[in-house]
C-alpha positions as CSV (number, residue, x, y, z in Angstrom):
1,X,-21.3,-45.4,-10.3
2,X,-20.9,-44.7,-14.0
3,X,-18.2,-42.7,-15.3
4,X,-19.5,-39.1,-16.2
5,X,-19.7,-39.0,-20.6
6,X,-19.0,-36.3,-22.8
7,X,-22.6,-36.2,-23.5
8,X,-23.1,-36.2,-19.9
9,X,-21.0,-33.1,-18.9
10,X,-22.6,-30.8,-22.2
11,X,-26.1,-31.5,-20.5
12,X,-25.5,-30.4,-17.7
13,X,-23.4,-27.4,-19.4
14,X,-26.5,-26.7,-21.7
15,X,-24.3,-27.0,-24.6
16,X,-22.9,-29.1,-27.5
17,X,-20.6,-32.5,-27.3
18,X,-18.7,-30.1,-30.4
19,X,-18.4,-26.9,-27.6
20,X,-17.0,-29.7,-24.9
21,X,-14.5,-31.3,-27.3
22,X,-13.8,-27.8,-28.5
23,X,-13.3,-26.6,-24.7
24,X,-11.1,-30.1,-23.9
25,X,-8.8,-29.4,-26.3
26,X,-8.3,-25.8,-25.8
27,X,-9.9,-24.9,-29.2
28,X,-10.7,-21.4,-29.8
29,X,-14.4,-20.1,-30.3
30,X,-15.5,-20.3,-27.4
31,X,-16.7,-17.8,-25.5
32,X,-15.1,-17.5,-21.8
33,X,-18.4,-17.2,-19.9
34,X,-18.7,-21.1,-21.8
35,X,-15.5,-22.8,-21.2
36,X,-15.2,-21.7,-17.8
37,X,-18.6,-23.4,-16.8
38,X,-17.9,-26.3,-19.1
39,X,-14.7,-26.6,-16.9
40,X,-16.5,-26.2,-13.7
41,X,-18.5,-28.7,-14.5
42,X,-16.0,-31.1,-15.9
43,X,-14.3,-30.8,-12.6
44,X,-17.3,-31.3,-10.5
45,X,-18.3,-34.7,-12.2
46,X,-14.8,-35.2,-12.2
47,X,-14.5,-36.2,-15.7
48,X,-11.6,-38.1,-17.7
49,X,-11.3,-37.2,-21.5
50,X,-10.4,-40.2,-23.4
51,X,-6.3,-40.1,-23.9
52,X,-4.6,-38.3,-26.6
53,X,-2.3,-41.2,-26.7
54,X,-2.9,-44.6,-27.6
55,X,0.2,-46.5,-27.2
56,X,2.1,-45.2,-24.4
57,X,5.8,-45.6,-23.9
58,X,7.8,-46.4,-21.2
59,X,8.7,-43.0,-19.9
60,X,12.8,-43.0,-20.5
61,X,13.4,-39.6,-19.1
62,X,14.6,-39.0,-15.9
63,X,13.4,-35.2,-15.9
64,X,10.6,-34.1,-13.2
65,X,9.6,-30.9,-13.9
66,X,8.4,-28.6,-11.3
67,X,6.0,-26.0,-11.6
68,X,5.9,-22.7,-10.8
69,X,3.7,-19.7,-10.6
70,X,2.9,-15.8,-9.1
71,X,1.7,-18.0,-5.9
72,X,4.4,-20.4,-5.7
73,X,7.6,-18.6,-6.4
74,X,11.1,-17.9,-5.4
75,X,9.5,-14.6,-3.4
76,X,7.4,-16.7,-1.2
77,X,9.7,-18.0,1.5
78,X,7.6,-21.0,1.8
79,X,7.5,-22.2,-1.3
80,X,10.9,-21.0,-2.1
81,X,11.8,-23.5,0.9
82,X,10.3,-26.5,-0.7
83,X,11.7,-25.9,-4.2
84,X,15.3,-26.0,-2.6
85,X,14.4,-29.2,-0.9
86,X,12.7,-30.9,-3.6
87,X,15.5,-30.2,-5.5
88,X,17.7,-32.4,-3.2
89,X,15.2,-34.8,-2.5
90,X,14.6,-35.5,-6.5
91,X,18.7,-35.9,-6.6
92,X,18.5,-38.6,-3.9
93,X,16.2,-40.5,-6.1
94,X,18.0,-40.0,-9.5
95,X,15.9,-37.5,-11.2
96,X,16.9,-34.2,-12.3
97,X,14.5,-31.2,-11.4
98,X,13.7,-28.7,-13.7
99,X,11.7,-25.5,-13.1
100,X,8.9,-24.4,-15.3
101,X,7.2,-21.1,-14.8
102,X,3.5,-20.6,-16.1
103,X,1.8,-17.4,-16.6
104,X,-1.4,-17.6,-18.3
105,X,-2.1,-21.6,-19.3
106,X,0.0,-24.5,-18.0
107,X,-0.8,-25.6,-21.6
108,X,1.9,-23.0,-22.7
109,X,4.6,-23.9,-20.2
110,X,8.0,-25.4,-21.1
111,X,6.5,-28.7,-19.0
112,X,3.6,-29.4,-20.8
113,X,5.4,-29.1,-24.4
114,X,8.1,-31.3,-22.5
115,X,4.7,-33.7,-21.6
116,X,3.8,-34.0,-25.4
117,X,7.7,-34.2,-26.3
118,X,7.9,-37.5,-24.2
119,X,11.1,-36.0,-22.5
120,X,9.4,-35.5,-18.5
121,X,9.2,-38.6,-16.6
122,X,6.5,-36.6,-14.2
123,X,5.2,-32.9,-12.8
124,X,5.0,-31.7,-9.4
125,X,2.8,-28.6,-8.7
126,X,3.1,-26.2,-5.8
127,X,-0.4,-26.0,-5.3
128,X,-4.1,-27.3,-6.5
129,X,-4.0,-26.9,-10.0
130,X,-7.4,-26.1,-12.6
131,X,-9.6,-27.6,-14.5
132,X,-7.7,-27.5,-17.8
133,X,-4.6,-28.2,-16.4
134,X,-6.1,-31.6,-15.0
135,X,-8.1,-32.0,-18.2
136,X,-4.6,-31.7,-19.7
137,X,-2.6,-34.3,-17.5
138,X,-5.2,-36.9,-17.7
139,X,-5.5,-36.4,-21.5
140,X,-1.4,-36.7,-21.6
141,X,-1.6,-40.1,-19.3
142,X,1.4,-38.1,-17.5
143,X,2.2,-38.8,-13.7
144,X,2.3,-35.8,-11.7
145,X,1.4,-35.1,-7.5
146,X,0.4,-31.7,-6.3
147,X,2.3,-30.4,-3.1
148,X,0.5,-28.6,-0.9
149,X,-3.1,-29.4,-1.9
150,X,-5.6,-28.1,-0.2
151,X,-8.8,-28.7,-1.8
152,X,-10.8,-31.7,-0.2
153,X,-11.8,-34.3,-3.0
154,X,-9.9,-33.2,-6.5
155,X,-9.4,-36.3,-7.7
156,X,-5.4,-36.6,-7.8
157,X,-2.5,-37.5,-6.0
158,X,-1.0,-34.6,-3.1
159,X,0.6,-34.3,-0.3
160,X,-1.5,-31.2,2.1
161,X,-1.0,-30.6,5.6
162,X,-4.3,-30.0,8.4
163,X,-4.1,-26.2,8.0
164,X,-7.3,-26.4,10.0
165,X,-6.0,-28.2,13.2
166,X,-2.6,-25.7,12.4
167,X,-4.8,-22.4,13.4
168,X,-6.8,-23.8,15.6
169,X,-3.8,-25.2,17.8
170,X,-2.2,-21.5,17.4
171,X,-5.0,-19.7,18.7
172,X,-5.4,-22.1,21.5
173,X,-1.9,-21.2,22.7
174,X,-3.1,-17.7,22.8
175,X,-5.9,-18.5,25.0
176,X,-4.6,-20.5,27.0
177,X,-2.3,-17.4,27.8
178,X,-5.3,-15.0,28.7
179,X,-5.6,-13.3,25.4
180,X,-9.4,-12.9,24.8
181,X,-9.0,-10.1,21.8
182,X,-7.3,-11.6,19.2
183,X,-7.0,-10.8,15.7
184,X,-6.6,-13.1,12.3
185,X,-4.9,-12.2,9.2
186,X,-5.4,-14.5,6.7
187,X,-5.1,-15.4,2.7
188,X,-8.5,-15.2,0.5
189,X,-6.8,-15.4,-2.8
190,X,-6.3,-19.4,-1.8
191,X,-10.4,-19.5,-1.2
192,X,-9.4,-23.4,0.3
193,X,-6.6,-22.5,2.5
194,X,-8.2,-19.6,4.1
195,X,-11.2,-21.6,5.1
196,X,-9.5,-23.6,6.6
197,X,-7.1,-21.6,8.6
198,X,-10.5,-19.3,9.3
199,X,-12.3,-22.5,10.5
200,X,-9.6,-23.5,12.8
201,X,-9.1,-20.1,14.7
202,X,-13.3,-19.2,14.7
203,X,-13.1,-23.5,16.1
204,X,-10.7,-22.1,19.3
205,X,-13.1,-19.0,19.9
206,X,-16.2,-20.6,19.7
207,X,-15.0,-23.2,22.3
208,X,-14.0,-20.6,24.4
209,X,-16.8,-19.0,24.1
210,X,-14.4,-15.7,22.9
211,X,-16.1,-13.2,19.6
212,X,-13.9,-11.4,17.6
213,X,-14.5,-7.5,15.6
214,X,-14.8,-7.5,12.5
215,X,-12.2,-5.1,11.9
216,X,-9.5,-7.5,13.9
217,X,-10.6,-10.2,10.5
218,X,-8.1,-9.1,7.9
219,X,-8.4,-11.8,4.7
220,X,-5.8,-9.9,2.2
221,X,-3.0,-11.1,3.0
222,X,-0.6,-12.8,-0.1
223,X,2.5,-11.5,0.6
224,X,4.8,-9.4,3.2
225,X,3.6,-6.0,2.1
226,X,-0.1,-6.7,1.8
227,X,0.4,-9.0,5.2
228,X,1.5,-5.6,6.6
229,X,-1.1,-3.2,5.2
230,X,-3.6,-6.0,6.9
231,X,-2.1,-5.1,10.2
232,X,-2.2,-1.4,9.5
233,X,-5.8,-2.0,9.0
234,X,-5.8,-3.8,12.3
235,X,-4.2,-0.7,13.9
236,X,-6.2,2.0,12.4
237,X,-8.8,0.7,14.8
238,X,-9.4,2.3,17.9
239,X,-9.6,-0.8,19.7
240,X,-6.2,-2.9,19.5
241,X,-6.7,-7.0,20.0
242,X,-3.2,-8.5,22.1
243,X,-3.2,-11.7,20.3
244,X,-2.3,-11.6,16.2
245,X,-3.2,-14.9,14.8
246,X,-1.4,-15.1,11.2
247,X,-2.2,-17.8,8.3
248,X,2.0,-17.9,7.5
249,X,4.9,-17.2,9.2
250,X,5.6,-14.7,6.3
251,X,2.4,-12.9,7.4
252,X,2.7,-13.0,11.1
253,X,6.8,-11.7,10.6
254,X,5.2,-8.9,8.4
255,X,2.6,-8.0,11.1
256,X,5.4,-8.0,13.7
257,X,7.4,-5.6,11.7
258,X,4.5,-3.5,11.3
259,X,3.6,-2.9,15.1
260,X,7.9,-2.4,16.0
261,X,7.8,0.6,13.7
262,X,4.8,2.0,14.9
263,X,6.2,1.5,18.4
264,X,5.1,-1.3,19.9
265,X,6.7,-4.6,21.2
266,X,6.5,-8.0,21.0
267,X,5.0,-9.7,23.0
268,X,4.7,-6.6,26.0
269,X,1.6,-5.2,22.9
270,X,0.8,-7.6,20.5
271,X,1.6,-11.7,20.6
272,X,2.2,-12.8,17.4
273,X,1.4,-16.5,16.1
274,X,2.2,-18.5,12.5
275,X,2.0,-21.4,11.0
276,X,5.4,-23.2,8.9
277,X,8.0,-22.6,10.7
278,X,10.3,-21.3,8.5
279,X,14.1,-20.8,9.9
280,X,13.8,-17.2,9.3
281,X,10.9,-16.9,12.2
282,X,13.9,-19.1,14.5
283,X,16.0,-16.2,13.8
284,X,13.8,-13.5,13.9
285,X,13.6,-10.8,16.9
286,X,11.5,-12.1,18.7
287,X,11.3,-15.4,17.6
288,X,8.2,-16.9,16.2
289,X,5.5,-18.9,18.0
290,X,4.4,-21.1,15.3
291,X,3.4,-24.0,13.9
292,X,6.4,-26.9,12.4
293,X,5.2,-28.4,9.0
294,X,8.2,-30.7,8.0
295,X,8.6,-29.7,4.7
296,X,11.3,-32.3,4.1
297,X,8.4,-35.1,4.4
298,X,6.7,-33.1,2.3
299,X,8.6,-32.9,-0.3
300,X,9.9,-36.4,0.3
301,X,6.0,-38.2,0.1
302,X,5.8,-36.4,-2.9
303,X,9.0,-37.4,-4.7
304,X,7.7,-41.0,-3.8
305,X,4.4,-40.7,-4.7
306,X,5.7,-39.8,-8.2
307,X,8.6,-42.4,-8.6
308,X,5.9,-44.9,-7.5
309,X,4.0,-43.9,-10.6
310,X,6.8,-43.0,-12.8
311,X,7.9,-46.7,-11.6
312,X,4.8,-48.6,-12.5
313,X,3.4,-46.6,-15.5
314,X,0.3,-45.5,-14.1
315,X,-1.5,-42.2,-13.5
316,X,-2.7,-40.8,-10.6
317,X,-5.3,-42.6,-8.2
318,X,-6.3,-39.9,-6.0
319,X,-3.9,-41.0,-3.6
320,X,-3.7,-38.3,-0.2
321,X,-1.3,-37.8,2.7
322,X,-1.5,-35.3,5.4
323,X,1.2,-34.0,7.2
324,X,1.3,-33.9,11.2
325,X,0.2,-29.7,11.6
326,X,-0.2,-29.4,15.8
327,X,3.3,-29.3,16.7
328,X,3.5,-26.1,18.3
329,X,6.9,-24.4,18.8
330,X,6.7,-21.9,21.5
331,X,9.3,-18.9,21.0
332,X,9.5,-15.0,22.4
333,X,6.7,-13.6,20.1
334,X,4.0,-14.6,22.8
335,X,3.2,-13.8,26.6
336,X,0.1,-13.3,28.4
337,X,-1.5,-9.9,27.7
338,X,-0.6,-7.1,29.9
């Protein structure tokens, strides 16, 4: 199959070679109904701008910098979890890590000026990153491995776990405990991740021939207090499901809090379920059934993946690993419905 041209991708976009280079290179005036489709596009056809650099050096640095944002941050326990272990698993392998928060454009960020400076060895992002950023990275011939992935075919290195075969697993455990109303609170914001943690609990039901209300779907979940609104939600209801299916551990330790202070217990009311296991849910009254993503492997792969590159001089190939997600760790937050 031919590579995808510039002339190529401003066909399809119904616009000018001029407008894609302009849009490439983060040009202004362009309107942002245009760049975003151009970008769309780009990343559908999968496109590689020709490099910014012609001579590339031996990178000399032994900085990786790690990228964060409002969805992986030090607030989110999970992604708090891996910074902390990438941070020792990046020591192991004689690199140093250095944070590098983005707000609007990864353009702007402390590691792409440190990309064009020559002074980071690689880049490690908490999660699938956009168009531009990728435009970016290819353009800059830098090696970088997103952590976390969970789109399907983007085109670069990650490391992602099954989150599909994760819910499903969870709400099998609930099942096969007699619950037969059972809720799901999940995370639309992450369109990729809550498909497929809604695929893998709707996979369970359907094989059991089990439907669920519509008011027992809550999809707003991004963090502990919105993760407990969604089982206020859940409660407002006149009907009550026994079984809580939760996208996180964060979530499901939110929805558990929620039901204890409006006088309930778990498991005797509701049976909670996540999917991470964080050691906050080991310690946690009741303990959290959940799901065990080693997040040391994760972390480690990824480290790997980018030393391999860093190592050899090349970019990334697309390269994919997927982490074991159907160890289920039973705990005190589920019994069989009263």
């Amino acid at each position: 199959m031919n590579k995808p041209s510039i002339k190529k991708i401003a066909d399809i976009a119904n616009v000018s070679t001029t407008t894609v280079s302009y849009v490439i290179n983060n040009k202004p005036g362009i309107s942002q109904e245009t760049r975003d489709r151009v970008l769309k596009i780009i990343d559908e056809e999968n496109y590689t701008p020709v490099q910014s650099r012609q001579h590339i050096v031996p990178f000399r640095s032994k900085n990786i910098y790690l990228v964060i944002d409002d969805f992986a941050s030090f607030g989110n326990l999970f992604y708090s979890t891996i910074l902390d272990i990438c941070s020792s698993v990046a020591a192991k392998a004689g690199y140093d890590l250095i944070l590098s928060k983005v707000d609007e454009s990864f353009r702007t960020s402390s590691a792409a000026k440190a990309i064009r400076y020559g002074t980071a060895a690689g880049t490690i992002f908490l999660h699938d990153i956009d168009a531009e950023t990728l435009i970016f990275l290819r353009q800059e011939n830098v090696p970088f491995v997103v952590i976390d992935a969970h789109r399907q075919h983007p085109g670069y290195t990650r490391v992602c776990v099954d989150y599909e075969i994760a819910a499903y697993t969870v709400t099998n455990h609930l099942i096969e405990l007699g619950h037969e109303k059972i809720g799901f609170i999940g995370e639309r914001a992450i369109p990729d991740f809550y498909t497929s943690t809604f695929n893998g609990f709707c996979r369970a039901l359907s094989e059991n021939h089990l439907v669920v209300h519509p008011a027992w779907l809550q999809a707003e979940a991004c963090d502990i207090d919105s993760a407990y609104q969604c089982m206020n939600n859940i409660l407002d209801f006149s009907e009550h499901p026994t079984g809580i299916v939760c996208a996180t551990d964060s979530f499901a330790l939110a929805g558990m809090h929620c039901v204890q202070e409006h006088g309930y217990s778990v498991p005797e009311d509701f049976s909670f379920v996540g999917i991470d296991d964080l050691d906050l849910s080991r310690i946690y009254f009741p303990s959290l059934t959940t799901i065990h993503i080693d997040l040391f492997e994760m972390a480690e792969k990824a480290i790997n993946f980018l030393d391999e590159q860093i190592s050899s001089n090349t970019t990334p190939t697309g390269g994919v690993y997927t982490l074991k997600s159907d160890k289920l760790i039973i705990r005190k937050s589920t019994a069989a419905p009263k």
